[in-house]
N, C-alpha and C positions, 0 to 999 in steps of 0.2 A: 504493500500500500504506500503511494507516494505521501510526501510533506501536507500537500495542499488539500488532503481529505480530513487534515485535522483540523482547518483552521474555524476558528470562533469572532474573528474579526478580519477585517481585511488587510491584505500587505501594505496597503499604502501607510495604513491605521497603523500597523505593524510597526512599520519605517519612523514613522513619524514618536511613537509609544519611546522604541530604540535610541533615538537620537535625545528624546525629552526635548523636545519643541519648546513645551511650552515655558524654561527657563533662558530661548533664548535670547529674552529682550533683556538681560542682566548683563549679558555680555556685552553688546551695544550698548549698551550704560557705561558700562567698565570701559569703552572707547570713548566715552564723552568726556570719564575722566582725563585719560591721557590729552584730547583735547583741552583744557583748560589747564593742567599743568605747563603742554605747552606754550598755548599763548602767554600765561606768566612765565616762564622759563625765557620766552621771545621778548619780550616788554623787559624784563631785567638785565638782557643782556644788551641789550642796545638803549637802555636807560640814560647813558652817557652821549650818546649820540644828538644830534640833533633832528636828520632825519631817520626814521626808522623802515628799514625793507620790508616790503610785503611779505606777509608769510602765509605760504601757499596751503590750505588746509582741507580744500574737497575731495580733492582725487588719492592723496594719499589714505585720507580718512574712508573713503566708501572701501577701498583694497585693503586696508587692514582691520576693517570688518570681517571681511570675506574672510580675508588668513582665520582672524581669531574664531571668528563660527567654526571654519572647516575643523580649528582645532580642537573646539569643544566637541564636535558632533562624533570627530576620531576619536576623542576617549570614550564618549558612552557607548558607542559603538566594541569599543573595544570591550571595555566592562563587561558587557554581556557575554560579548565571546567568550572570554575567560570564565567566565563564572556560569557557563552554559550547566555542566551538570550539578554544578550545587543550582542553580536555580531550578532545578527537575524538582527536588525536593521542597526547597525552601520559599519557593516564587514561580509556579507552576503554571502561572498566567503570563508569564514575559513571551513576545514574541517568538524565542528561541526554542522554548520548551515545548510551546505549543503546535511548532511544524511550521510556524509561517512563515520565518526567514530560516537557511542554514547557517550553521556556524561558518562555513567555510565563507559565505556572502558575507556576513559579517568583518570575518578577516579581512578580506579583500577591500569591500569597503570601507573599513578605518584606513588601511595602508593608502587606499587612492587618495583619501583626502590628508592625509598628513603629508602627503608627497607634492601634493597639488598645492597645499596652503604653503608648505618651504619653497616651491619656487614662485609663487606669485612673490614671497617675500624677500628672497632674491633680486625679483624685479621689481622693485623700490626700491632697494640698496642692500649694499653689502653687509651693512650692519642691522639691517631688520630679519634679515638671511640667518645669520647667525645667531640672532635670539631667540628667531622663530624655531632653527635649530636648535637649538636649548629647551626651550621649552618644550618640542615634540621628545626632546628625549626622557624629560619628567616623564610626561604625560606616560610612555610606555615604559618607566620603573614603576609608577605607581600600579600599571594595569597588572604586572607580574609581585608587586609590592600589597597590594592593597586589605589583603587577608590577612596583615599583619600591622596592629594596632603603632606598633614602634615604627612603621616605616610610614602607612596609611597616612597617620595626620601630620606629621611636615612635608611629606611629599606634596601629598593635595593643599594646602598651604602655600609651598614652591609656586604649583600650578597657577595656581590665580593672581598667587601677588605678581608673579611676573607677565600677567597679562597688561599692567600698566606700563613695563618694562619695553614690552616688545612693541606696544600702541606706539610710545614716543618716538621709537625707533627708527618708526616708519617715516615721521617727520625730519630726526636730524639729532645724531648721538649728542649734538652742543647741547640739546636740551634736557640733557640727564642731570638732573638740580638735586641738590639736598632736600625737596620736594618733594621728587619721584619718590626716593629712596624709602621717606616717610612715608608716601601713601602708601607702596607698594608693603610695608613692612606691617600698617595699620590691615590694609586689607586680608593679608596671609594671617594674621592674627585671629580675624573675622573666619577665614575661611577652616582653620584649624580649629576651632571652638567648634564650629558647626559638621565637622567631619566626625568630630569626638562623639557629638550626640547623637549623631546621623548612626552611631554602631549599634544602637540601643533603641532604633526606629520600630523595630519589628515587635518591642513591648507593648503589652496595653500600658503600662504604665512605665513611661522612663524611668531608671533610676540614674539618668545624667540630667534632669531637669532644672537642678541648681546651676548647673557648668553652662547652659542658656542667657544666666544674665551678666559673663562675661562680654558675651558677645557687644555690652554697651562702652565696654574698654577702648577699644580702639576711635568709636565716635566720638567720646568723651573728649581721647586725647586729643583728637584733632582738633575737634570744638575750642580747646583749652588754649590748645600752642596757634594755630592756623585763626579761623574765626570767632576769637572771643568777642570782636568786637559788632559783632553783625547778628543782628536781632535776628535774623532769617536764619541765620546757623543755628541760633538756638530755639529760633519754633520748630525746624525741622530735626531737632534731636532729642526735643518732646514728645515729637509726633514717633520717631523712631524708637524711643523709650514704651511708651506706650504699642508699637505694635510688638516688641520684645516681649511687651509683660502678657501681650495675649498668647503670644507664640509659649511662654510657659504654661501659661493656665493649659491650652489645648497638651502639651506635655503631661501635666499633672494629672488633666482631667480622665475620673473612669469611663466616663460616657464617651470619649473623641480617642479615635488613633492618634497615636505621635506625628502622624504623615501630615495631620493638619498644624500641626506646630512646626513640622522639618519644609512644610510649604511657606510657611509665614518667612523662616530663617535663610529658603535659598531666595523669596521672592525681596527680604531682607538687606539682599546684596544693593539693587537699584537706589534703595533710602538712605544704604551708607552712601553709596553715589553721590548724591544729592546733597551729601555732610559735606565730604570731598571738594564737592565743585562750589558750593557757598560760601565755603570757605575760603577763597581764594577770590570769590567775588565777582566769578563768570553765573551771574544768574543766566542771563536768555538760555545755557550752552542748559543750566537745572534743570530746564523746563522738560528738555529730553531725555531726561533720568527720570525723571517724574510720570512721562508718560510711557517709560518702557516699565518701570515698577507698575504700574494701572493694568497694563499687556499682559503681564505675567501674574497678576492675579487674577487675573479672567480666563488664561490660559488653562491657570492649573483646575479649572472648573472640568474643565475637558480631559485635558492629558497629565497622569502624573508625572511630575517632575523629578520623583525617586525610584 
């Protein structure tokens, strides 16, 4: 009996489940950041100047979109793969287990696109080439890593923070600021707190539910050093306080899966965004964080995002 007599949803549904669609407007957020890092990165270096050079920002920007999707989409692509027969048992419903994609399509398709996103990033430069390269090589330690608690959350941590790393890149190494370096190290911080929880998804009740209101640490900070002075950094790290505290309730709670807490934490990602970028004082660029976090909680009404 072939694959395709099993299935219970369709491949497209399938593809789309695989890839977790619906967290990717966090990613595109995560470029907005690099975005406004570096337009201040670009404004401070030519501060002394009197006129300041146009700095070219659409076409680099829509390409390393691309790159960082493709990269996201290769590791959850991969994830599955990897975890094809523990998911027979554990997660019986993923596309994998249930006939609709093969593992072998799976392989193939993470490799096409991490192959495909390194040379678009190539062709930008040599230096987005080689972070992009960097980063694709995380991404597949963590896929052969990821079963293992001690490698699991700094790796996936690596992973994201250096998505602001490789964003900027695409612009121009000059603007790798003591900035960057902060966001990127705020965000891996974010992203390892919630990797940690994310192990304990599968309880009705986390018992990582405390380790949740870390996750307000890295906002904090930034708030703190970056935009203490901007009333907008701090209504939106009220408003991000407050969706943290829901995202624990739904944690604590017996009546709600964890999944509704671990959706609140990755949709999460876009609201630190919007710390990020207000902080530094590019509102128009917040507005796009703002509506890519809105995308991704309508998304995850649809498609799970874990």
């Amino acid at each position: 009996m072939g694959y395709k007599q099993y299935q219970q949803m369709s491949e497209q549904r399938g593809w789309l489940n695989m890839l977790r669609i619906s967290n990717s407007p966090t990613i595109v957020s995560n470029a907005m950041v690099g975005v406004a890092i570096t337009i201040h990165a670009h404004a401070e270096l030519w501060s002394e100047r009197i006129t300041t050079p146009p700095l070219e920002l659409f076409t680099p920007l829509i390409l390393i979109i691309a790159v960082l999707l493709l990269l996201y989409f290769s590791g959850m692509v991969f994830n599955d793969a990897f975890d094809a027969k523990r998911d027979e048992v554990s997660k019986p419903d993923r596309p994998i287990p249930m006939g609709i994609i093969r593992v072998s399509q799976a392989w193939s398709a993470g490799f096409f696109m991490l192959v495909i996103s390194i040379l678009i990033a190539f062709g930008i430069s040599v230096t987005c080439g080689l972070t992009t390269t960097a980063l694709g090589i995380v991404i597949l330690l963590y896929t052969f890593l990821h079963h293992a608690p001690l490698f699991s959350v700094p790796l996936m941590a690596i992973c994201r923070g250096m998505v602001f790393i490789v964003d900027v890149s695409s612009f121009s190494e000059q603007y790798f600021s003591p900035l960057l370096w902060m966001y990127s190290g705020a965000l891996a911080f974010y992203t390892a707190v919630l990797t940690f929880v994310g192990t304990f998804e599968n309880q009705q009740q986390s018992r990582a539910s405390y380790a949740v209101w870390l996750t307000l640490f890295p906002a904090g900070f930034i708030v703190y050093t970056s935009g203490i002075q901007s009333p907008i950094t701090w209504g939106l790290f009220i408003v991000f306080t407050a969706w943290i505290f829901w995202a624990w309730s739904n944690f604590c709670s017996k009546e709600k899966q964890p999944v509704h807490g671990m959706h609140k934490l990755l949709s999460g990602f876009a609201l630190l965004d919007c710390i990020f970028i207000a902080a530094v004082g590019e509102y128009h660029i917040m507005v796009f964080s703002l509506i890519c976090f809105a995308l991704t909680v309508a998304a995850h009404r649809k498609i799970l995002g874990t």
